[in-house]
C-alpha positions as CSV (number, residue, x, y, z in Angstrom):
1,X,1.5,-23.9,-0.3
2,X,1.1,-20.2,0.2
3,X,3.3,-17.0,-1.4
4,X,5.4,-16.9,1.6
5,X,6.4,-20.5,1.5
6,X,7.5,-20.6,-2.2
7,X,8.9,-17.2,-2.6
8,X,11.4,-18.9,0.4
9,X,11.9,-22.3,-1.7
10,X,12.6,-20.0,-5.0
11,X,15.0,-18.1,-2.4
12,X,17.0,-21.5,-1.5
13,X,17.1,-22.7,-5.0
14,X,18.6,-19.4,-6.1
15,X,21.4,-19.2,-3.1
16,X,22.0,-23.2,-3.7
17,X,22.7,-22.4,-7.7
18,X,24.9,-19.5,-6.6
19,X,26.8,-22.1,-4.5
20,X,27.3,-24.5,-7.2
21,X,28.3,-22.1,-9.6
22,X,31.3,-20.3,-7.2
23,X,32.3,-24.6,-6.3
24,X,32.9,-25.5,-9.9
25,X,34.6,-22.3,-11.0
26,X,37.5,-23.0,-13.4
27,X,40.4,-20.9,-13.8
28,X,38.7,-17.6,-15.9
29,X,41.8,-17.1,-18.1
30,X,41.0,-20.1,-19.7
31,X,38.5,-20.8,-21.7
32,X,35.2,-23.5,-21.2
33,X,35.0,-26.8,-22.2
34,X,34.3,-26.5,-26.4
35,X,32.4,-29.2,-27.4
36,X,32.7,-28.0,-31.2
37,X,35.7,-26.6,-31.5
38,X,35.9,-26.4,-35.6
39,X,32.8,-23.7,-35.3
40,X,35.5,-21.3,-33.0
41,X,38.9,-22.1,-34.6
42,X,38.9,-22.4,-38.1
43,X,40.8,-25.1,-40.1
44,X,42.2,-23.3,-42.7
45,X,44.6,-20.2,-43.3
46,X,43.1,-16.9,-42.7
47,X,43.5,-14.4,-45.9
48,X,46.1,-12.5,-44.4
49,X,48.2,-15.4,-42.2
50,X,51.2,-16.8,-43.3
51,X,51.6,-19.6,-45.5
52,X,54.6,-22.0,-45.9
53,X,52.3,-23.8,-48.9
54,X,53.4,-21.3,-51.2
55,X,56.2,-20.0,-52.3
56,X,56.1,-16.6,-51.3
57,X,54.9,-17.3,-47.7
58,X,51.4,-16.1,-48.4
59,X,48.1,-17.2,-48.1
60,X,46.1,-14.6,-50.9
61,X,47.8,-15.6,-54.2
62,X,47.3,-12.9,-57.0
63,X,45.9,-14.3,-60.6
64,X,46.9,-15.6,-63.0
65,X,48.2,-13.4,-65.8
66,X,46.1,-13.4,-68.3
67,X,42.9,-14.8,-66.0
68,X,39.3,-12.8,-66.7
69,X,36.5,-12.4,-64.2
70,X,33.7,-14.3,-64.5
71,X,30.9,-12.2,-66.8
72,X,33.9,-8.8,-67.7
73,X,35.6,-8.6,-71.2
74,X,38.8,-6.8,-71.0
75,X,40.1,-3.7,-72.8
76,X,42.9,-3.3,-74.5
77,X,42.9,0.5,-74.6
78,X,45.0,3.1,-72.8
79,X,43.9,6.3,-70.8
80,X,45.4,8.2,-73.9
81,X,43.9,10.7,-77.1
82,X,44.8,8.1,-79.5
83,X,43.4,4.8,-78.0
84,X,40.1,6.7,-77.5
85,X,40.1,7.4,-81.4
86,X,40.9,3.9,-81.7
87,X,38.1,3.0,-79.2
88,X,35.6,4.4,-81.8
89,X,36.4,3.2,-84.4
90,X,36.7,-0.4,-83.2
91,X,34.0,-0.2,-80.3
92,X,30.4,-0.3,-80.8
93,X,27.1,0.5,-78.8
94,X,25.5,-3.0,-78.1
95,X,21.7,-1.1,-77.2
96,X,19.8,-0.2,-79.6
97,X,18.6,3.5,-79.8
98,X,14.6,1.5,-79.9
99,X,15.2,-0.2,-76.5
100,X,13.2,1.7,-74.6
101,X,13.4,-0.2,-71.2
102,X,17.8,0.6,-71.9
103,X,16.3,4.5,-72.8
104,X,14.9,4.4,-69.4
105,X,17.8,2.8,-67.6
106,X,20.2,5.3,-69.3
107,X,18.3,8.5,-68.3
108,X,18.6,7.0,-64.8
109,X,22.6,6.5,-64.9
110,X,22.9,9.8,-67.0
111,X,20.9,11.8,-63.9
112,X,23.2,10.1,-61.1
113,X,26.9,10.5,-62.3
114,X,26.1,12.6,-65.3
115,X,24.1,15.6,-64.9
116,X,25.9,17.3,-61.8
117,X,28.2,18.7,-64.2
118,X,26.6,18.0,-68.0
119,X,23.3,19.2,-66.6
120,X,19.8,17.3,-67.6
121,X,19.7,18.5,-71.0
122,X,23.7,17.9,-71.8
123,X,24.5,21.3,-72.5
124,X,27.4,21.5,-69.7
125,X,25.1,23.5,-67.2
126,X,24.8,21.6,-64.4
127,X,25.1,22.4,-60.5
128,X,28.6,21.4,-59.6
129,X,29.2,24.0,-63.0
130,X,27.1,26.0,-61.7
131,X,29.4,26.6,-58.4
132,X,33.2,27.5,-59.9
133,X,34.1,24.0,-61.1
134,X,35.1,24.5,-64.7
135,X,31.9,23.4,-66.9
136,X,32.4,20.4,-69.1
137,X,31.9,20.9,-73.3
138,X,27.8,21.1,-74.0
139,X,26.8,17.5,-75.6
140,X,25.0,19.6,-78.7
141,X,28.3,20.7,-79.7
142,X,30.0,20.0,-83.2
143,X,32.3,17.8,-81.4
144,X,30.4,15.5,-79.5
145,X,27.7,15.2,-82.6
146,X,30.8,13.7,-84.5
147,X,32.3,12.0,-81.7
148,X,31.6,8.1,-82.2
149,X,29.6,6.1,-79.3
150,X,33.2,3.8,-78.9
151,X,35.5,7.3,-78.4
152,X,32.3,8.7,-75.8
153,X,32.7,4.9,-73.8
154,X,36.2,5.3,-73.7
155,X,36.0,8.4,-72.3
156,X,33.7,7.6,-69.7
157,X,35.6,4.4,-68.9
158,X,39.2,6.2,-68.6
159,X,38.1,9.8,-68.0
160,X,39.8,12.8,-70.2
161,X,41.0,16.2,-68.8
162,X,39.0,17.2,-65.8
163,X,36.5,14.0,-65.9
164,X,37.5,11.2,-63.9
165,X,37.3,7.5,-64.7
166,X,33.4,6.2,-64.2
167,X,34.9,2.5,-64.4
168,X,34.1,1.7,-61.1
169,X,31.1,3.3,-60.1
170,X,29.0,2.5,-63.4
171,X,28.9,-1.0,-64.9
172,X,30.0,-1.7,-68.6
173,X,26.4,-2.2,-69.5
174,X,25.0,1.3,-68.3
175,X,27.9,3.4,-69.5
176,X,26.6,2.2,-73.2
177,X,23.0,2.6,-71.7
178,X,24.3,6.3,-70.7
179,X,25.3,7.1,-74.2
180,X,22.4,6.1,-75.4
181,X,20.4,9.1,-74.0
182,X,22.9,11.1,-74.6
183,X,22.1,10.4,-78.0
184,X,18.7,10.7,-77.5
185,X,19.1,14.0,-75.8
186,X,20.7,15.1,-79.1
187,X,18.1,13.9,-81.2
188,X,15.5,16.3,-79.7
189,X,17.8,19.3,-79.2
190,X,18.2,18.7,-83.2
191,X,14.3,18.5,-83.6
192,X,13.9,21.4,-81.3
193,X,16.0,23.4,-83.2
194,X,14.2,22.1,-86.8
195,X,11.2,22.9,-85.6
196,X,12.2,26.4,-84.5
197,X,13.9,26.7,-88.0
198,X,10.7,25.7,-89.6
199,X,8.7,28.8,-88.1
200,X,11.4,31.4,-88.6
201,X,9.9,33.9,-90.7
202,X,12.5,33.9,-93.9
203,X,11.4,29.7,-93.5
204,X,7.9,30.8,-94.0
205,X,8.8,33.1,-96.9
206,X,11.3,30.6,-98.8
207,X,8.2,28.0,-98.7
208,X,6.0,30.5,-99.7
209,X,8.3,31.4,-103.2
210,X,11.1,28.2,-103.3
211,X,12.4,29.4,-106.5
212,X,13.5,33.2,-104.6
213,X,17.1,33.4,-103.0
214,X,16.1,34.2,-99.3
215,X,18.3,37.4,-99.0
216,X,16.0,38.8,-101.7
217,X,13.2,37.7,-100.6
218,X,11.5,41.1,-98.9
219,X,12.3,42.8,-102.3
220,X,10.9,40.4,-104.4
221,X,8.2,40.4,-102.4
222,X,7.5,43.9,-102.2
223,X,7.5,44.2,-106.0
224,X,6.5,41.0,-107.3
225,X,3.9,39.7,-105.2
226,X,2.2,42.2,-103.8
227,X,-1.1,40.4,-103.9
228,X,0.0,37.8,-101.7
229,X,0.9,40.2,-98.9
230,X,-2.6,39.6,-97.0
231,X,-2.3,35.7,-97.0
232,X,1.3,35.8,-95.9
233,X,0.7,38.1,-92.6
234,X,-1.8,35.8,-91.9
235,X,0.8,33.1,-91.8
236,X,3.5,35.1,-89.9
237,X,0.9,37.9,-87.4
238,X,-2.4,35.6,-87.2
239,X,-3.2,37.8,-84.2
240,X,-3.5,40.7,-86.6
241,X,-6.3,39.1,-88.3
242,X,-8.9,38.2,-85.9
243,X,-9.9,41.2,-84.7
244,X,-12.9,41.8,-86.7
245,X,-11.7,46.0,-86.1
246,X,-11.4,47.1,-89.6
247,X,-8.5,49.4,-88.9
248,X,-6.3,46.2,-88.2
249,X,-7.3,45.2,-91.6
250,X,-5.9,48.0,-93.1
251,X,-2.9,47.8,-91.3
252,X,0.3,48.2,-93.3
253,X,2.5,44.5,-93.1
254,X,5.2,44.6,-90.7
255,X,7.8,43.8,-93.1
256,X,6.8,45.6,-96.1
């Protein structure tokens, strides 16, 4: 059989199809025969349909009072000033602060919903701050150092003042995660600040004479302990020392 020939058989089979089709046309506003139909029209009530089962006509039935999702806890707490008091006195933080895979899943939380307006060290800096939206209070304050870890959840969870509700956007488990670095963020600012405090220069002299008042220290120095002048600028102006010019040597102390 050449081309020719069965390009004109495929030709007659395709015009003989045709034909068959247009003779066993059916009526198009109606549908084709279903062999299944309980895969097109389902048995049941649709969510939204009407319902003569129940009493109020309708097939989505609300809870029962008193019924608790599968894996939540409620709380019984108010969006108010005195429930979150309450909230910290009764509520603790279930992480521990040595948990460091709930450190790590905290910092995460705290840089997604957090630090667009606390900023990445908590100190109320951050970028939507930063562009006219009034700043929120800095973590390091006095306030949130006192404020308990149940009073900061309950805050989170209901919002207060210009912060919104986080309920719904951040699980119960990371919003105690969250506070967790908070606290951790507070931890270094406070060894930060210790450490700075340790290097301060009156620091220096109150180690060097303990039993001195520190707002006399200078004097007492000057007239007291004049031999230790040398071994204290070493301690406070290093970079004065290691010169080996000996007019640095006989440079006059700074504070002296």
């Amino acid at each position: 059989m050449t081309r020719t020939q069965l390009n004109w058989m495929l030709l007659i089979v395709l015009v003989a199809l045709a034909c068959l089709t247009l003779a066993m046309e059916r009526d198009s506003s109606k549908p084709n025969f279903e062999i299944m139909p309980d895969m097109a029209h389902s048995v049941p009530y649709d969510s939204f349909a009407p319902n003569p089962n129940f009493y109020d006509g309708k097939t989505l039935q609300p809870p029962i009072p008193g019924t608790i999702a599968r894996g939540e806890q409620p709380l019984y707490y108010n969006a108010t000033p005195e429930d979150a008091i309450r909230a910290g006195e009764e509520l603790h933080n279930p992480c521990s602060a040595t948990d460091e895979a709930a450190l790590a899943r905290g910092a995460k939380v705290f840089a997604v919903y957090c630090a667009p307006c606390h900023g990445g060290a908590g100190r109320g800096d951050g970028l939507v701050a930063q562009r006219g939206f009034p700043p929120p209070p800095s973590f390091h304050a006095d306030r949130a150092l006192t404020m308990k870890d149940g009073q900061m959840f309950h805050v989170v969870t209901y919002g207060f003042g210009n912060m919104p509700s986080y309920a719904v956007q951040v699980s119960r488990e990371d919003r105690w995660k969250a506070i967790l670095h908070i606290r951790d963020l507070q931890r270094k600012e406070a060894a930060a600040a210790q450490n700075q405090a340790e290097y301060h220069p009156q620091s220096l002299l109150h180690l060097l004479h303990p039993q001195c008042p520190q707002h006399l220290l200078p004097a007492q120095l000057k007239s007291r302990h004049r031999s230790n002048q040398l071994q204290l600028n070493q301690m406070l102006q290093p970079q004065e020392f290691l010169s080996d010019s000996s007019e640095k040597h006989r440079k006059t102390p700074f504070f002296f």
